[in-house]
VONUDO-662137 format. One record per atom (N, C-alpha, C): x, y, z; residue in three letters. Coordinates in steps of 0.02 Angstrom, whole numbers, padded with zeros to 5 digits, always signed. Layout:
XYZALA
...
//
This chain:
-00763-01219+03128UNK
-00799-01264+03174UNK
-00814-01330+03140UNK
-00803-01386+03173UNK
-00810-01453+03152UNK
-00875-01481+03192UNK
-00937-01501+03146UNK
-01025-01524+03177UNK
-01004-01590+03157UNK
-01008-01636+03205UNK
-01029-01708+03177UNK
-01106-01721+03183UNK
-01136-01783+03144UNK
-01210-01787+03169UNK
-01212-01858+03127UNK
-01271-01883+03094UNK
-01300-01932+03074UNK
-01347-01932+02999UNK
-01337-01984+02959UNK
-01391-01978+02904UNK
-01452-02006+02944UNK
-01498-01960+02936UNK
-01554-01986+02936UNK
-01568-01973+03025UNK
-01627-01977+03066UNK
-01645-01962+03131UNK
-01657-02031+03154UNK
-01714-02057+03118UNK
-01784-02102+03142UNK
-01760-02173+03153UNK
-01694-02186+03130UNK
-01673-02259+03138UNK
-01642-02290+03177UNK
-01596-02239+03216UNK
-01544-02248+03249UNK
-01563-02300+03337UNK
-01593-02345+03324UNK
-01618-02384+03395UNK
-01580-02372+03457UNK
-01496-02397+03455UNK
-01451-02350+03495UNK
-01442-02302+03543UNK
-01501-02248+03503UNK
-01489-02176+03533UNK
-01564-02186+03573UNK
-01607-02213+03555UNK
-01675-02206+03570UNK
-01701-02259+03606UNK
-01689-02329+03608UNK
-01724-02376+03637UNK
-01793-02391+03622UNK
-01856-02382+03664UNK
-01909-02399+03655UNK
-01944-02343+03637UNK
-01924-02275+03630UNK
-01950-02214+03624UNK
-01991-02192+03545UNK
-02046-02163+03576UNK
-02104-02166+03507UNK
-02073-02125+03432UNK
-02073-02132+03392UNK
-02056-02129+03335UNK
-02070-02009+03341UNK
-02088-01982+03358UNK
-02130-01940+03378UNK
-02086-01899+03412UNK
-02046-01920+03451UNK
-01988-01887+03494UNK
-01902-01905+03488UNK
-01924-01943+03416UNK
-01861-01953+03401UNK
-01806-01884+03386UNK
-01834-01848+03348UNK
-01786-01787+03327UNK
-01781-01751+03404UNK
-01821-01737+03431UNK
-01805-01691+03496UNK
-01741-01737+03538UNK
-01738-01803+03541UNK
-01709-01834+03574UNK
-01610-01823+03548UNK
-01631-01851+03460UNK
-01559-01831+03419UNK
-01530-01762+03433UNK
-01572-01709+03442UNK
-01550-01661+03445UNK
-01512-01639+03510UNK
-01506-01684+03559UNK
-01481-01664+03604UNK
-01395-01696+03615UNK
-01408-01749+03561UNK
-01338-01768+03562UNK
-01294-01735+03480UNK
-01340-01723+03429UNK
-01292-01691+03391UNK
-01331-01620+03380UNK
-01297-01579+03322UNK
-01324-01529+03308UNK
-01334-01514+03228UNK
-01324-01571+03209UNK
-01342-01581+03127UNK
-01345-01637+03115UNK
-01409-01637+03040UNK
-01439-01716+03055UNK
-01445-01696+02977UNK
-01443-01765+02924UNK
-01442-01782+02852UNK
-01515-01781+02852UNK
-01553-01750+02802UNK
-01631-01787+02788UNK
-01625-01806+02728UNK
-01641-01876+02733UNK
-01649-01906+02666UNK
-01710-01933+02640UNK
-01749-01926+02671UNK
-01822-01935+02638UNK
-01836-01919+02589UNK
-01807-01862+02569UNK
-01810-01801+02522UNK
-01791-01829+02469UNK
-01737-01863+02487UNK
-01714-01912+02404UNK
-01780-01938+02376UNK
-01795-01978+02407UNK
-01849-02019+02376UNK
-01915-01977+02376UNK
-01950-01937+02391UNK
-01996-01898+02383UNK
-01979-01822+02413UNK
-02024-01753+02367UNK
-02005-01705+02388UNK
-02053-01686+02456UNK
-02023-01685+02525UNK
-02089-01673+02558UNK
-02119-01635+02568UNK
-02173-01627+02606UNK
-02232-01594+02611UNK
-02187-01540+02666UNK
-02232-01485+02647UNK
-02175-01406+02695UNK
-02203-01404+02780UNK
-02263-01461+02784UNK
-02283-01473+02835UNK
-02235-01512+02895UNK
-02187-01569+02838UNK
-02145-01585+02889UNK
-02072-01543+02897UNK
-02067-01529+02861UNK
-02000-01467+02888UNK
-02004-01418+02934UNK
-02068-01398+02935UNK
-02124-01356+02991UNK
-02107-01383+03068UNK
-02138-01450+03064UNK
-02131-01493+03105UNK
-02052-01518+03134UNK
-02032-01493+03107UNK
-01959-01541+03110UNK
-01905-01466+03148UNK
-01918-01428+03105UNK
-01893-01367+03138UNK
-01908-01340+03198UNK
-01970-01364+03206UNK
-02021-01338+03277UNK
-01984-01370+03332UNK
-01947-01444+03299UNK
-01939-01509+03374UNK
-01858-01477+03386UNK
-01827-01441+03349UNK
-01763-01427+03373UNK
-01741-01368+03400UNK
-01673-01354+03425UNK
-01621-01301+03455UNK
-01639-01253+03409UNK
-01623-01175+03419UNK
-01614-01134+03361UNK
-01549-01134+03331UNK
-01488-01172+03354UNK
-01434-01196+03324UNK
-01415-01256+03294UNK
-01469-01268+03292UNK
-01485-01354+03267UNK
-01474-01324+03177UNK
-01442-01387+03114UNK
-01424-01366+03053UNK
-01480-01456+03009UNK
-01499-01419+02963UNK
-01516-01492+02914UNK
-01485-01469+02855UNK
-01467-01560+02833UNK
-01429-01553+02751UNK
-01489-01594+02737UNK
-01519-01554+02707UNK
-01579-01584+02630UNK
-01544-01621+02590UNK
-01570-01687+02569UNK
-01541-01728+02488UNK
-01597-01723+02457UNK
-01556-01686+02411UNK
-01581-01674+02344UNK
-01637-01719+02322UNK
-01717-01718+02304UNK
-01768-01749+02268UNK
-01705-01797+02194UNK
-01723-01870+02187UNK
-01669-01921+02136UNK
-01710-01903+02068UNK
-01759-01859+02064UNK
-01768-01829+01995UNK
-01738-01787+01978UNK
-01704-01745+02025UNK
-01661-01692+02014UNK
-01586-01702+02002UNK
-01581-01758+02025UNK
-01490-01792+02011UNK
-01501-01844+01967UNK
-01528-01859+01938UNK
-01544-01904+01865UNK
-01551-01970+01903UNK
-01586-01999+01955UNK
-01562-02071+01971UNK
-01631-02111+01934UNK
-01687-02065+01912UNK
-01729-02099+01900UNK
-01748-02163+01864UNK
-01713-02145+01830UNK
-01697-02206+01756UNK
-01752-02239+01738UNK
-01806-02222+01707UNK
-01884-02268+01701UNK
-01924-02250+01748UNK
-01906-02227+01804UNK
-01954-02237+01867UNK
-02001-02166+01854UNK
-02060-02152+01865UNK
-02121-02115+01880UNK
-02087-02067+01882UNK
-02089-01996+01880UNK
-02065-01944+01899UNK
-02131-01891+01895UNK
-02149-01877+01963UNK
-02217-01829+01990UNK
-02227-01784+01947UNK
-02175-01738+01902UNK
-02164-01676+01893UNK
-02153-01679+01808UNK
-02198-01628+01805UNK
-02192-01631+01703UNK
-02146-01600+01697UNK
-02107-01544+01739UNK
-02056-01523+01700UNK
-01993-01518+01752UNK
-01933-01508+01728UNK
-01893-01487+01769UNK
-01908-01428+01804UNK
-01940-01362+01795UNK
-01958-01300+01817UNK
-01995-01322+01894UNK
-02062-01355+01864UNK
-02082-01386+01918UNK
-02055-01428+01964UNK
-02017-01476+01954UNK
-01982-01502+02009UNK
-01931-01476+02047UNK
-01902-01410+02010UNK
-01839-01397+02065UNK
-01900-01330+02118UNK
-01944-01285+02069UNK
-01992-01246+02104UNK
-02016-01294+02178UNK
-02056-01351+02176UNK
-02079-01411+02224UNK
-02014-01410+02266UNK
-01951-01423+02265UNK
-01896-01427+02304UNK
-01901-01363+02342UNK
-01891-01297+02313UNK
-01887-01242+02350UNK
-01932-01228+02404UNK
-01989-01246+02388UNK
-02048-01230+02409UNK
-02055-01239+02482UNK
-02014-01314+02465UNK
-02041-01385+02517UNK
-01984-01354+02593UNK
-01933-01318+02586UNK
-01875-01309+02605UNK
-01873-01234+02633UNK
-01947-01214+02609UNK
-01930-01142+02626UNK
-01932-01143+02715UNK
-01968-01169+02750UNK
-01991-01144+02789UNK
-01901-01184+02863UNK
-01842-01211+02826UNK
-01808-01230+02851UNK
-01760-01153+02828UNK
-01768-01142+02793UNK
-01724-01075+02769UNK
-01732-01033+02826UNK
-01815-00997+02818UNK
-01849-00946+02835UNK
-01818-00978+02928UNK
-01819-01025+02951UNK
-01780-01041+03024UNK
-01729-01014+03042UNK
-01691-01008+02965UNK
-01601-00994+02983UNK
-01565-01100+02980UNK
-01599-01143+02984UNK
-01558-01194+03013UNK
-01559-01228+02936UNK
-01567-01211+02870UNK
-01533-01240+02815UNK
-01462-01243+02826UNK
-01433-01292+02840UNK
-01337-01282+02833UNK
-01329-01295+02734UNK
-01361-01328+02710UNK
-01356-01340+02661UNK
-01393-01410+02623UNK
-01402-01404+02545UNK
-01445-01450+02516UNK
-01386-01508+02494UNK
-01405-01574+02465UNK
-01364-01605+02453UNK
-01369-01631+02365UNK
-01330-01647+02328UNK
-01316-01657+02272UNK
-01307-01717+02252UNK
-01304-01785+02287UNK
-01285-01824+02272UNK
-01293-01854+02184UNK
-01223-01844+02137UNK
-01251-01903+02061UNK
-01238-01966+02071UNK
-01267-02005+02024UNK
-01281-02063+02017UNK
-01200-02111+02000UNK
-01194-02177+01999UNK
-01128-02191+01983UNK
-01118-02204+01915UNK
-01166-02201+01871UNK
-01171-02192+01791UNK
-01152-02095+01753UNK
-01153-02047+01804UNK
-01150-01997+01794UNK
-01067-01973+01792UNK
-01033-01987+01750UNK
-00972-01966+01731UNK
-00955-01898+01702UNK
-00883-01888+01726UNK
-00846-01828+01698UNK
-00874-01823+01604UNK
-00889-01772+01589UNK
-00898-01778+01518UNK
-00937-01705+01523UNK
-00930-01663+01456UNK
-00945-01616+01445UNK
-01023-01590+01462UNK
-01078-01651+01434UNK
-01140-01623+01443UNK
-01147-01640+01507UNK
-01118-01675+01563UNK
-01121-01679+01641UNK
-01095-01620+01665UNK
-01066-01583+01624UNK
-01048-01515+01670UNK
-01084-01475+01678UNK
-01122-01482+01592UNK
-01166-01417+01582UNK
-01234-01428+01626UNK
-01264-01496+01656UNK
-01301-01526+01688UNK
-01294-01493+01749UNK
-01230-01499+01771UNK
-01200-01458+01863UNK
-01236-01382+01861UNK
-01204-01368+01783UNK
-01218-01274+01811UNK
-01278-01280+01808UNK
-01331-01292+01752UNK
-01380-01299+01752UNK
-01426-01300+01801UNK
-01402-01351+01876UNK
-01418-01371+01912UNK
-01430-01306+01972UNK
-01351-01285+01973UNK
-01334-01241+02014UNK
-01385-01151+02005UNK
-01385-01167+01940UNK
-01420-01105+01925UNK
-01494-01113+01951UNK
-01516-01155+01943UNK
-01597-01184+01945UNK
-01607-01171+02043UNK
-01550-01178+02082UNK
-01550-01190+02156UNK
-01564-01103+02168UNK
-01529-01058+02141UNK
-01537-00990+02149UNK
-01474-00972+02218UNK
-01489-00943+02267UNK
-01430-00957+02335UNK
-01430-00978+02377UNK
-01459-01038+02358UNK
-01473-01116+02417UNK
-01396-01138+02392UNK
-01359-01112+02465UNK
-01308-01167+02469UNK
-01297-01256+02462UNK
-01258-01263+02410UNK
-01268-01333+02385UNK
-01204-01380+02386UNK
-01215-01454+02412UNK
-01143-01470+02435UNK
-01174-01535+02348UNK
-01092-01558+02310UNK
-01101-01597+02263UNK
-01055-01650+02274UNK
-01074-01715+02276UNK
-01064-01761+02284UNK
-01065-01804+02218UNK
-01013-01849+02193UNK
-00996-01877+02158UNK
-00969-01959+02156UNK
-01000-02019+02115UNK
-01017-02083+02135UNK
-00991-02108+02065UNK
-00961-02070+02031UNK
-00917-02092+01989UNK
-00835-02083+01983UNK
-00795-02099+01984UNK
-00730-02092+01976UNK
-00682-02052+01927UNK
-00727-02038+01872UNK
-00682-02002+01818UNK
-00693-01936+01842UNK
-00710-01936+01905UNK
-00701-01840+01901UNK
-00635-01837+01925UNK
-00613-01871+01980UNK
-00565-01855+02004UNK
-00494-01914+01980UNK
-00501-01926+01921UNK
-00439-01958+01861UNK
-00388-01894+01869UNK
-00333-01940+01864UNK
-00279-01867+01836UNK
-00299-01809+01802UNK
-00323-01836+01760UNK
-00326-01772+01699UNK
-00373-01716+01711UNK
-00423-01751+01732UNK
-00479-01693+01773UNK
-00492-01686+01854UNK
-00460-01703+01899UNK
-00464-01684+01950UNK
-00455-01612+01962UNK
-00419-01579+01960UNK
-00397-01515+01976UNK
-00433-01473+01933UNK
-00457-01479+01870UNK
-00501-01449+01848UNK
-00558-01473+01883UNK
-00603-01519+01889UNK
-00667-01536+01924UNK
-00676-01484+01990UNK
-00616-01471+02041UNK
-00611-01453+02076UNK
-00624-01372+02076UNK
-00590-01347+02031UNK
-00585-01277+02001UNK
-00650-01265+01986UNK
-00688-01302+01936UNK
-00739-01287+01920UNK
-00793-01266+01986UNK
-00780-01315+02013UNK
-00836-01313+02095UNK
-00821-01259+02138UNK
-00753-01235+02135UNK
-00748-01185+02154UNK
-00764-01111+02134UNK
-00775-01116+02067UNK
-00815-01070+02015UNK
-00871-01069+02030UNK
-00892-01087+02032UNK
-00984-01106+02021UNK
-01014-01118+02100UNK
-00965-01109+02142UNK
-01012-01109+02200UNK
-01001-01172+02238UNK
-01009-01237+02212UNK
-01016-01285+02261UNK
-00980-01313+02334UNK
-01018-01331+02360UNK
-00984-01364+02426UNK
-00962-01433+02401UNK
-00870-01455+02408UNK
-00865-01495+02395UNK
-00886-01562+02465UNK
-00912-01623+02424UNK
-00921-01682+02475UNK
-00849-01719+02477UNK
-00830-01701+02508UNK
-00752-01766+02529UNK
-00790-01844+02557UNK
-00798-01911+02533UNK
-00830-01945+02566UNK
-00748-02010+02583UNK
-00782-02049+02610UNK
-00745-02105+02654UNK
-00795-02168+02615UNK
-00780-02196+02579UNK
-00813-02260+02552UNK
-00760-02298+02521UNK
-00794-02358+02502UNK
-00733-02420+02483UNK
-00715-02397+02411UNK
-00662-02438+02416UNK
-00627-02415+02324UNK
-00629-02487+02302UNK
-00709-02470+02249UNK
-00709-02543+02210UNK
-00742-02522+02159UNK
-00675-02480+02126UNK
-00699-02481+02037UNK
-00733-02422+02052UNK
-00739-02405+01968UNK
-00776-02325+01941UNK
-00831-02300+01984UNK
-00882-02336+02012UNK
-00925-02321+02038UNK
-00898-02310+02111UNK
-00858-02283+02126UNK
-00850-02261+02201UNK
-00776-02211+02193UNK
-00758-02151+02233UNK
-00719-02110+02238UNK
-00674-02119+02275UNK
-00614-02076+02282UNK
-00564-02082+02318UNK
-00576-02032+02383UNK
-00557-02033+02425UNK
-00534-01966+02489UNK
-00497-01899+02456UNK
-00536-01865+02448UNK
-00508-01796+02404UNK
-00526-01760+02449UNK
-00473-01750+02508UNK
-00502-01699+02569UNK
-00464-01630+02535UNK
-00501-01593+02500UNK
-00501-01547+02484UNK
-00561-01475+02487UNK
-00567-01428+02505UNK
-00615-01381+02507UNK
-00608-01330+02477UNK
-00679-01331+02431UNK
-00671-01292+02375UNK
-00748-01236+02387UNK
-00760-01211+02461UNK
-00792-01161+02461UNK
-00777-01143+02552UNK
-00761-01053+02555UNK
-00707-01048+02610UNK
-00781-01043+02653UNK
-00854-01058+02651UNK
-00875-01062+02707UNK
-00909-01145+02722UNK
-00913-01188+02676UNK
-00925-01233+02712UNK
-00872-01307+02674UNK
-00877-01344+02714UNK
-00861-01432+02669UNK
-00914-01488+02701UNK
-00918-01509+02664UNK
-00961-01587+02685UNK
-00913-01661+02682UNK
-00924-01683+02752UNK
-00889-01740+02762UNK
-00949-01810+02749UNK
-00964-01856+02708UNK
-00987-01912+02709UNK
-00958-01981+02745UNK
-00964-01995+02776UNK
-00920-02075+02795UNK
-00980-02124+02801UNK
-00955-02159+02737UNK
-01004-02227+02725UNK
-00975-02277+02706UNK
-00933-02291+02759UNK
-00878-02376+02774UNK
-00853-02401+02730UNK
-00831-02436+02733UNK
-00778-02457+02705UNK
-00787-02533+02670UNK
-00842-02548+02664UNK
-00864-02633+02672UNK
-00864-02635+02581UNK
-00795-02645+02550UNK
-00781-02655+02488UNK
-00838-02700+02452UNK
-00830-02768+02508UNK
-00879-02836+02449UNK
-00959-02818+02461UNK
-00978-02777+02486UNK
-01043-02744+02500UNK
-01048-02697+02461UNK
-01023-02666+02421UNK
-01045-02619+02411UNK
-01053-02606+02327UNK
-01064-02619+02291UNK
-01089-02674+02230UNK
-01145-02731+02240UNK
-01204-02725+02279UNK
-01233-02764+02285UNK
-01321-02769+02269UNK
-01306-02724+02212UNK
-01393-02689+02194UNK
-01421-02733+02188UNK
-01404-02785+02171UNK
-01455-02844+02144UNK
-01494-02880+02197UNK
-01461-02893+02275UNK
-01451-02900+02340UNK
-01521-02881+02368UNK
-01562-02907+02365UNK
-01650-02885+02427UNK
-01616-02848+02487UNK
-01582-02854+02498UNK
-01529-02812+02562UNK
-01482-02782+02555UNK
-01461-02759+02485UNK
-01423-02721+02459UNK
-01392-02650+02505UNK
-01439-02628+02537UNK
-01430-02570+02571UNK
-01408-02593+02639UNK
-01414-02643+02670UNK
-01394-02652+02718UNK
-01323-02664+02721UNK
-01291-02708+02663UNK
-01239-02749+02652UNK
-01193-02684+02638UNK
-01195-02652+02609UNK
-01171-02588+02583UNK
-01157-02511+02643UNK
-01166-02534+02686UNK
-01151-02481+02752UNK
-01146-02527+02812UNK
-01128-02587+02796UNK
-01101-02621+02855UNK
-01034-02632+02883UNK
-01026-02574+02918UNK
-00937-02562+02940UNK
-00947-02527+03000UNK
-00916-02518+03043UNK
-00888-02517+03086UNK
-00800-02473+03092UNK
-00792-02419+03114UNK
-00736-02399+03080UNK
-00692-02393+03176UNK
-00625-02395+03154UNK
-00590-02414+03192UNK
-00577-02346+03231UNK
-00536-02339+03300UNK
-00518-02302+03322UNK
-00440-02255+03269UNK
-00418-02302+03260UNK
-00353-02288+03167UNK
-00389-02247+03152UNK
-00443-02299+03128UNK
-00474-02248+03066UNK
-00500-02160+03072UNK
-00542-02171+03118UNK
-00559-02117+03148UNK
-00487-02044+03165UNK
-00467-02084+03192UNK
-00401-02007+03224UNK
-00336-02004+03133UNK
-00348-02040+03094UNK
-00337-02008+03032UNK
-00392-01960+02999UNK
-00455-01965+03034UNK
-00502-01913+03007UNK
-00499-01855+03032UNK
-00474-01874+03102UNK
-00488-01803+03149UNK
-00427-01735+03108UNK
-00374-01782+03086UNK
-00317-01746+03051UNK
-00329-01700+03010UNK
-00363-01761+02962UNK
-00393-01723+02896UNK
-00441-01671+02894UNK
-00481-01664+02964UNK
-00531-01620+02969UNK
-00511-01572+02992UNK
-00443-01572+03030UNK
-00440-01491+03069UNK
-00393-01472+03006UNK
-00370-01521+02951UNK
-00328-01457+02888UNK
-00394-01436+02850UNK
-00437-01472+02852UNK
-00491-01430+02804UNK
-00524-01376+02823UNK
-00535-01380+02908UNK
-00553-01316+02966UNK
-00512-01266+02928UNK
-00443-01251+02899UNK
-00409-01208+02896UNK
-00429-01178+02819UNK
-00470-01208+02780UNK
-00491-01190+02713UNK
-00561-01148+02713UNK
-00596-01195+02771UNK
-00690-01175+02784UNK
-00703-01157+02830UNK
-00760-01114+02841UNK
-00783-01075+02913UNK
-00788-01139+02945UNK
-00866-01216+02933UNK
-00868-01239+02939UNK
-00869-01323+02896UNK
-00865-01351+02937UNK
-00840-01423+02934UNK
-00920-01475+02956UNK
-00959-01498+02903UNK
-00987-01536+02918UNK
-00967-01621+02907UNK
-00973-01645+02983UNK
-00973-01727+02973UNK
-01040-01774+02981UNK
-01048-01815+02931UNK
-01111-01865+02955UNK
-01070-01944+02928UNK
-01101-01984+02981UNK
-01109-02051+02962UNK
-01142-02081+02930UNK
-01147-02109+02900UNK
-01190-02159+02857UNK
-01193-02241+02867UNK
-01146-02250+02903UNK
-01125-02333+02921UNK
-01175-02363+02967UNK
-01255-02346+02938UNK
-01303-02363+02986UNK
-01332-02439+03005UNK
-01299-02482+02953UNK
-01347-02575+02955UNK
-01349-02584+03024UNK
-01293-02587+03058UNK
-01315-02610+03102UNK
-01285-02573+03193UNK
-01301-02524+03180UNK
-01302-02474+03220UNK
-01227-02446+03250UNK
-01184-02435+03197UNK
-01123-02419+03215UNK
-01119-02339+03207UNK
-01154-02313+03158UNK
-01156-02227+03148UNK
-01124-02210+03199UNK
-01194-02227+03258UNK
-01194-02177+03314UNK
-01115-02169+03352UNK
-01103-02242+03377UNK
-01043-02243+03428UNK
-00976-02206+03375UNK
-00971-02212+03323UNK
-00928-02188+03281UNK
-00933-02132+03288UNK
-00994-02098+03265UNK
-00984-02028+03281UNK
-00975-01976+03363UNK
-01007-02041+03400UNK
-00961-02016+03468UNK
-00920-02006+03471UNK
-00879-02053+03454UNK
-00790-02077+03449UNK
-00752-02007+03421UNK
-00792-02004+03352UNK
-00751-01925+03331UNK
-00764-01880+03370UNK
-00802-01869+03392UNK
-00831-01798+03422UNK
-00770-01824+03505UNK
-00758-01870+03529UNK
-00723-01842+03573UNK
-00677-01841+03562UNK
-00646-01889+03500UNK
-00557-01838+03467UNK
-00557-01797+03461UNK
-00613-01754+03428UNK
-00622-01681+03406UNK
-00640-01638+03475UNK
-00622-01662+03536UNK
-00641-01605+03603UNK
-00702-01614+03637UNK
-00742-01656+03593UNK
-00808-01662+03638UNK
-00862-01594+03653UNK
-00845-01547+03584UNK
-00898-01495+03591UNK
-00967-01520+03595UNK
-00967-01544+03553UNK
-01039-01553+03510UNK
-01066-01620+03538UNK
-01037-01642+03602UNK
-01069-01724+03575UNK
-01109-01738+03631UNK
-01158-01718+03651UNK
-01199-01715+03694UNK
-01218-01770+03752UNK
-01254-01788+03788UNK
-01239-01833+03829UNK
-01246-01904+03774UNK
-01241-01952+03832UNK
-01207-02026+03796UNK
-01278-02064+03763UNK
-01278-02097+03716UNK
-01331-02156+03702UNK
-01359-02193+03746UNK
-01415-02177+03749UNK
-01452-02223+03777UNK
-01419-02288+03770UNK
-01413-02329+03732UNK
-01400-02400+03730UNK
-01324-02411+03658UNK
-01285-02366+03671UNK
-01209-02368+03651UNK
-01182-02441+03634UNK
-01209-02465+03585UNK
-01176-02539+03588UNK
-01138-02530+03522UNK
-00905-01528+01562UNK
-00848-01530+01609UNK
-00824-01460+01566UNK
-00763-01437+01570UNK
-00738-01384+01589UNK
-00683-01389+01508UNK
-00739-01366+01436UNK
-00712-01366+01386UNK
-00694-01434+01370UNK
-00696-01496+01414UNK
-00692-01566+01377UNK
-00694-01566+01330UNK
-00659-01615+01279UNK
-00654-01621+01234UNK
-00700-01701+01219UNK
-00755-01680+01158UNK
-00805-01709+01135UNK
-00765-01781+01111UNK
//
């Protein structure tokens, strides 16, 4: 089965119009059936809103949790709540239980950093990681390029398939080490994670940028583009039970219609009525 849906609920103007911040998820949920939470990156939340959040949806409704950025190393200097690692991945579980205890965890997310390279003590970091999750299905995502170099691709791959992970296949620009290639490959037979976060090459290098984030998911992807995805998704259907897709191409409100677009190449299961306003592995040291 192939789910398309959206990063993130609360932004999408598009889908919602003038509608109170409050009824936003009940509203998303009627057009997709899986939704990215990324709040979670930036703080671990309170189990009050997953409570809440679970309460506003379908009982077939799915969330992909991202990973707390203390837990994927993005911190670099910044504050970190938690004296220890024990404690911060414990705080993650905690926060998440009550999306489990639902049934609608599809899975947590992994995203590393684009400084986090193929290299021996980055591997031992993964299992590490993986072990610390316990059998919280976990999808891993990668923002550096030397994983998937000649030399270690197919091992990187192997490994993830060892150890459990859901691989992330993403759709982003190719500009240099810090961004990946399309490795539509699936390396766990019940799920894959699809990312698509455009294509906007001279955007996407732009940390320095007060609008960095905007500049950096500003695309728009073509009808082309799209029905080369739909391809790639029904050979990966043939690897995984399921097939998760989300958008990310949110600046300026293209996610949504994009992910319409797929969902009716893909048959139009999932895509509910229309928008409101539619406009490493023995490395050697």
């Amino acid at each position: 089965m192939i789910k398309v849906g959206l990063t993130g609920f609360g932004d999408h103007d598009e889908l919602y119009g003038k509608m109170k911040p409050a009824d936003r998820l009940s509203a998303y949920s009627a057009h997709f059936s899986i939704v990215e939470i990324d709040s979670s990156f930036y703080a671990v939340q309170p189990v009050r809103n997953y409570v809440k959040w679970v309460s506003q949806t379908p009982d077939d409704f799915g969330f992909i949790v991202k990973a707390y950025q203390g837990m994927t190393g993005h911190l670099r200097g910044k504050k970190n709540y938690f004296d220890t690692a024990e404690e911060m991945f414990q705080a993650f579980h905690t926060s998440i239980e009550p999306v489990i205890e639902a049934g609608k965890l599809t899975m947590t997310l992994f995203q590393f950093p684009p400084w986090f390279g193929c290299t021996k003590e980055n591997v031992d970091v993964l299992r590490e990681t993986k072990e610390r999750m316990l059998d919280v299905p976990c999808a891993l995502e990668f923002r550096n390029s030397t994983w998937y170099s000649p030399e270690y691709r197919e091992r990187t791959l192997a490994f993830m398939k060892k150890e459990g992970w859901i691989h992330t296949v993403v759709d982003e620009p190719q500009a240099g080490i810090g961004s990946i290639p399309i490795v539509s490959v699936a390396t766990s037979p019940e799920a894959t994670y699809v990312r698509m976060h455009g294509r906007n090459a001279k955007g996407w290098h732009q940390s320095s940028n007060p609008e960095w984030r905007k500049l950096r998911y500003l695309y728009r992807y073509s009808t082309e583009e799209l029905t080369e995805w739909q391809e790639r998704l029904k050979e990966l259907e043939k690897d995984s039970k399921n097939v998760y897709v989300v958008f990310n191409n949110n600046s300026a409100g293209d996610a949504t219609p994009n992910a319409k677009e797929l969902q009716a190449l893909l048959g139009g299961d999932d895509s509910g009525p229309p928008p409101l306003q539619l406009d490493l592995f023995d490395h050697p040291s």
